[in-house]
Structures are given as structure tokens and as C-alpha cells.
C-alpha positions in Angstrom: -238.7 -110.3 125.7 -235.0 -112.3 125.4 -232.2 -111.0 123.8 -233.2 -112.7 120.6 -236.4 -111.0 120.2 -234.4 -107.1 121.3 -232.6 -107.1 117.9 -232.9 -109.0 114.8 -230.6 -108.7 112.1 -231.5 -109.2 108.3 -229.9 -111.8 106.2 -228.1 -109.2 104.4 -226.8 -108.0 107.4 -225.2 -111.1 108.4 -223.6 -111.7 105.6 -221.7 -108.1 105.5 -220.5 -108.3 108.9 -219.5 -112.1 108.3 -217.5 -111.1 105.2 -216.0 -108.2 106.6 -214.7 -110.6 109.3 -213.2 -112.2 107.3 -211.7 -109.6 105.6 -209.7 -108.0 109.0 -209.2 -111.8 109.8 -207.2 -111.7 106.3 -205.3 -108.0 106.9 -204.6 -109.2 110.4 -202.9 -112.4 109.1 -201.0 -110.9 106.6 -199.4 -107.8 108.3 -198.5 -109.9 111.3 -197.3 -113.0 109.8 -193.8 -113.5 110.7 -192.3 -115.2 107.2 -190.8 -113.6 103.8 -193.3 -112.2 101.7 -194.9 -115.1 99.1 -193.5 -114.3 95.5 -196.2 -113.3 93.6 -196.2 -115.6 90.2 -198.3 -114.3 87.0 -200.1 -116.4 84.0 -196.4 -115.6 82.2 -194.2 -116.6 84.5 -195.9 -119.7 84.8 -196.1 -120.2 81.5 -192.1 -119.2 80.7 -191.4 -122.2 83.7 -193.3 -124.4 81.7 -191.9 -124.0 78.4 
């Protein structure tokens, strides 16, 4: 029997762990990013530029 055959993993599964990856992949990048924080800009203060 390979390794393959040892442990199979649902769809389901997959997906969880792939999304959770990416979720610490995100964290990681933005606790150990070296540059100012981003300005966060609402619908409002789009809007008020706009105008």
C-alpha cells in the first residue's frame, strides 16, 4: 500500500486546511510587514473626496 492509499483526505478537508493556509499566510504577512500601516478609507470618505 503507498502513501496515497495510507490516508485520504475528503474534499472538504482540503479545502479547510487550504483556506486556513491562507489565512496564517495573511496574519503572517501583515504582522511582519515592515511598512506604515495602510489607511483604512470607508464608502464616506470616498465619497467626501469625490465631491
Amino acid at each position: 500500500m503507498s502513501k496515497l492509499d495510507s490516508k485520504t483526505t475528503s474534499i472538504a478537508d482540503r479545502k479547510r486546511a487550504a483556506e486556513a493556509e491562507a489565512v496564517l499566510d495573511q496574519m503572517y504577512g501583515y504582522f511582519t510587514r515592515q511598512e506604515a500601516p495602510r489607511v483604512i478609507v470607508s464608502e464616506l470618505d470616498a465619497a467626501r473626496r469625490a465631491a
